[in-house]
C-alpha positions as a printed NumPy array, in Angstrom:
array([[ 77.945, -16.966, -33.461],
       [ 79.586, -13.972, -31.238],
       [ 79.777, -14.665, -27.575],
       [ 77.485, -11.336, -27.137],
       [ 74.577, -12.877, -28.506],
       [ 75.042, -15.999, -26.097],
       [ 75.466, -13.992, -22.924],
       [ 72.532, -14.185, -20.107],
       [ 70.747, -11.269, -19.534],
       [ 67.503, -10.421, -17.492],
       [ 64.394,  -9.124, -18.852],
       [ 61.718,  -8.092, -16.984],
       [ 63.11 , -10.96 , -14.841],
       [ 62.912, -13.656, -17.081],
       [ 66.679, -15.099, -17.839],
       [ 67.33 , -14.958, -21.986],
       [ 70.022, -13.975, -24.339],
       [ 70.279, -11.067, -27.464],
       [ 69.849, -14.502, -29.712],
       [ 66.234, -15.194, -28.187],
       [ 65.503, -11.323, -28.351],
       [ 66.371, -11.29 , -32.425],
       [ 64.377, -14.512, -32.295],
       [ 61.904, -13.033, -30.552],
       [ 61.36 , -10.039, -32.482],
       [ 61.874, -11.111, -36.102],
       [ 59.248, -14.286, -35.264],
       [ 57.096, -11.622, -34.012],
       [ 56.76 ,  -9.794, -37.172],
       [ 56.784, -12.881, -39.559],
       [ 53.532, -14.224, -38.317],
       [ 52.241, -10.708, -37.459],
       [ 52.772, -10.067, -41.842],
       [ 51.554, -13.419, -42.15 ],
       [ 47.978, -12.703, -40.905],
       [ 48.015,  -9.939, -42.534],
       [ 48.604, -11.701, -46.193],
       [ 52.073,  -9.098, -46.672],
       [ 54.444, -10.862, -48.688],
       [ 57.21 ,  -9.503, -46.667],
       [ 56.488, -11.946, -43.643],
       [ 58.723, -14.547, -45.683],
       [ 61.73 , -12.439, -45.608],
       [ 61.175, -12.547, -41.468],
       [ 60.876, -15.941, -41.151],
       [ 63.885, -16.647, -43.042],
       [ 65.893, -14.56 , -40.522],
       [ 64.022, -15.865, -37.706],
       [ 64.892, -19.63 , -39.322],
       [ 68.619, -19.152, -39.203],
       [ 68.217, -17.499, -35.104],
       [ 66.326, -20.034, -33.681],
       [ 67.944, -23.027, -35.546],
       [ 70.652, -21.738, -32.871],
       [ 68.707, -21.591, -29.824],
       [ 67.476, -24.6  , -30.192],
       [ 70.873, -26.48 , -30.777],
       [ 72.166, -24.949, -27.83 ],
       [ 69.061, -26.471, -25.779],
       [ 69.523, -29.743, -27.376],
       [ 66.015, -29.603, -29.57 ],
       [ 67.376, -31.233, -32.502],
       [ 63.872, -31.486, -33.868],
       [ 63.045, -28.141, -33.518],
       [ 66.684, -27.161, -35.14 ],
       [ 65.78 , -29.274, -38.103],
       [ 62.387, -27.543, -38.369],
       [ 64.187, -24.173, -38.665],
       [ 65.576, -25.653, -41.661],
       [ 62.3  , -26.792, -42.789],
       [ 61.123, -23.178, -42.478],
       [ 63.948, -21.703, -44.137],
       [ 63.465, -23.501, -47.367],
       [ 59.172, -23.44 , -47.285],
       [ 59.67 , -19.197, -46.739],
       [ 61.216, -19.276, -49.844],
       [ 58.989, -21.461, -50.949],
       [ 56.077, -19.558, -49.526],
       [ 57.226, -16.299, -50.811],
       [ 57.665, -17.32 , -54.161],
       [ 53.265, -18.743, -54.29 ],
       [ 52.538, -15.717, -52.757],
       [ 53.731, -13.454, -55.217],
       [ 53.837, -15.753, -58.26 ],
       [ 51.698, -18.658, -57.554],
       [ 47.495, -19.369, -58.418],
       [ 46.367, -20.191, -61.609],
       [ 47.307, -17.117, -63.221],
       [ 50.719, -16.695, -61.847],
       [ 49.479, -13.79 , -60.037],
       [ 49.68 , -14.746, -56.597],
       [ 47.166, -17.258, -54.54 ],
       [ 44.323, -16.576, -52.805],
       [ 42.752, -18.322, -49.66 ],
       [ 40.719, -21.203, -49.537],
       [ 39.835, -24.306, -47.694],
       [ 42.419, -27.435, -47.65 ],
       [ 41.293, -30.301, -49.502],
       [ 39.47 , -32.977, -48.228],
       [ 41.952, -35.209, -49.771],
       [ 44.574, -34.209, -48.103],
       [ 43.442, -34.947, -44.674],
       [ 44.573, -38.408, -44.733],
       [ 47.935, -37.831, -46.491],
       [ 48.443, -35.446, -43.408],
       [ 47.317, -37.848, -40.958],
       [ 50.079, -40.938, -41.803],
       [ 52.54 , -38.146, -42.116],
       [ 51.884, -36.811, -39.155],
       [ 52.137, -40.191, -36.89 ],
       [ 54.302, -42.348, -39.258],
       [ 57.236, -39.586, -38.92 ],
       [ 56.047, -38.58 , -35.287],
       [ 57.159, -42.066, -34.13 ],
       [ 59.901, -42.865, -36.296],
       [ 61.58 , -39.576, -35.387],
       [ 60.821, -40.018, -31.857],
       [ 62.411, -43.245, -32.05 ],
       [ 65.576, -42.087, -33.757],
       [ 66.222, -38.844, -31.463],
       [ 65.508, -40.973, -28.314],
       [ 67.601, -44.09 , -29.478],
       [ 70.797, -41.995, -30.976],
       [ 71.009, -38.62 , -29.492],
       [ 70.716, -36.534, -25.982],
       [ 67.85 , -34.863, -27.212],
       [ 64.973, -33.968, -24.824],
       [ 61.466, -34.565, -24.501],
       [ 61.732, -36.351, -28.127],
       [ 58.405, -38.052, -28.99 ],
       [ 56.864, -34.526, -27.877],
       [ 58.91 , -32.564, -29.74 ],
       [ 58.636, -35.101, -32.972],
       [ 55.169, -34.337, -32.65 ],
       [ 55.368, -30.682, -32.406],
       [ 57.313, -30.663, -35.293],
       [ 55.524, -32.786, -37.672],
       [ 52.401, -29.997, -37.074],
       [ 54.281, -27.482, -37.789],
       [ 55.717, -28.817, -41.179],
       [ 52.051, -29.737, -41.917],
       [ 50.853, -25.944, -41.136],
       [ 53.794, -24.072, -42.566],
       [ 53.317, -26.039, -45.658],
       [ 49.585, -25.435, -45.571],
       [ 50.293, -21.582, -45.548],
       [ 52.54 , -21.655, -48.397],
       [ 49.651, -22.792, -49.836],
       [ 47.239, -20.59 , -48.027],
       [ 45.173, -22.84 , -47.108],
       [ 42.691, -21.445, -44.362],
       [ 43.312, -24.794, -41.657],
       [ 46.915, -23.713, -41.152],
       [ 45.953, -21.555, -38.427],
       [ 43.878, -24.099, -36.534],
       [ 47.16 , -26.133, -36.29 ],
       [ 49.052, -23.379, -35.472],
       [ 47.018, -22.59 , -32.609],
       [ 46.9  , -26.035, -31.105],
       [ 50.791, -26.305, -31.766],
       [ 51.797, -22.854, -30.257],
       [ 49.466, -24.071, -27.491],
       [ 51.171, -27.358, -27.022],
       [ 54.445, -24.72 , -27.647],
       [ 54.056, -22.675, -24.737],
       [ 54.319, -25.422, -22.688],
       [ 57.436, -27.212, -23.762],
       [ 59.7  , -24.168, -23.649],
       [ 58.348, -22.67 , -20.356],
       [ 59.615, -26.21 , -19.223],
       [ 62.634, -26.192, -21.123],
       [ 63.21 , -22.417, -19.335],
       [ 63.216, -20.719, -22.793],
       [ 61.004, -18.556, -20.835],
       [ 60.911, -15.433, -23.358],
       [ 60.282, -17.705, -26.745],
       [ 57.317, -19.353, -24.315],
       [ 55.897, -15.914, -24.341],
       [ 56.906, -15.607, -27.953],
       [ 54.658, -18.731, -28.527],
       [ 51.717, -17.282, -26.365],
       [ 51.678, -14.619, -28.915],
       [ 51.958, -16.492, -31.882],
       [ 49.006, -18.416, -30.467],
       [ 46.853, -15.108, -30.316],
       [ 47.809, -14.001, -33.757],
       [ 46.969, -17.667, -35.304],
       [ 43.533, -16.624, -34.34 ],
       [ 43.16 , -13.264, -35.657],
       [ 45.145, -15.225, -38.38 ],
       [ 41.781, -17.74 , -38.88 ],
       [ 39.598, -14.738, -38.623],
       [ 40.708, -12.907, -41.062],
       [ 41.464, -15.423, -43.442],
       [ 38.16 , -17.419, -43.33 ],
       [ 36.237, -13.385, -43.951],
       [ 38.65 , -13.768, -47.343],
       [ 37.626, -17.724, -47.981],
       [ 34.184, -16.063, -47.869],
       [ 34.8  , -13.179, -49.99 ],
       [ 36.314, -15.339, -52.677],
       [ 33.763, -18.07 , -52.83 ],
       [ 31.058, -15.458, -52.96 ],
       [ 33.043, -13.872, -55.358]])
């Protein structure tokens, strides 16, 4: 990565870097797209994958690097059921997760919470690890759950860019923290207008 994109700058007195801003701005867009069911949100979070995956190795947030690499793969992923996916290969459509899937998230989500908790805090300099392991975990479940759009990916999202906010104000990543604080708004407009389509197709 060029030294430009590492070098401290102020904005609007907050202390971040060109990297954050890209970061900043593609993330932005991706979810922004996202809400609004455009296919094109996947090409964003791609970009935003490979920008933040930097950040965060530079901040020693080895779980949230190795989500970027989750992301990067599932916006593939995700672009290829939006366009292609459903049962007539003609893209999905929204609807409610599964009941049976609840529990499959639920031992994901603490099994691999602790274990990776355990392993970052036992075998690297990693910070705030069992909180981070957490973090992560949700957002594998809801980025997943999207690809899939299923409705109850925004309800994580907006307890995870909650729980977000938090951890990178604290970790002085001061501009993604506001980043996060607007993700958090869009995951609701996100649940909005997704559950008025869960109702249009059921009715349909």
């Amino acid at each position: 990565m060029t030294d430009w994109l590492n070098e401290s700058i102020s904005l609007g007195g907050l202390l971040t870097t060109p990297l954050e801003i890209l970061g900043f701005v593609t993330g932005a867009i991706c979810v922004y797209l996202n809400t609004r069911q455009n296919v094109l949100g996947w090409f964003f979070g791609i970009v935003n994958a490979v920008l933040y995956g930097v950040v965060f190795w530079q901040v020693k947030l080895y779980a949230d690097m190795g989500l970027q690499g989750y992301y990067f793969v599932t916006s593939i992923y995700g672009w290829w059921m939006w366009k292609f996916g459903g049962q007539n290969h003609d893209g999905l459509r929204v609807s409610s997760t599964p009941l049976k899937l609840y529990p499959i998230f639920a031992v994901i989500f603490v099994g691999i919470t602790v274990l990776w908790g355990f392993l970052l805090s036992k075998y690297t300099n990693a910070s705030l690890t069992y909180a981070d392991s957490a973090l992560t975990i949700a957002s594998l479940i809801g980025q997943w759950m999207m690809a899939r759009k299923y409705l109850e990916n925004w309800i994580i999202w907006i307890v995870a860019d909650a729980c977000y906010v938090v951890m990178y104000f604290y970790k002085d990543l001061h501009l993604t923290a506001i980043l996060y604080a607007v993700f958090l708004i869009l995951a609701v407009m996100g649940y909005v207008q997704w559950r008025k389509d869960v109702n249009n197709n059921t009715s349909v």
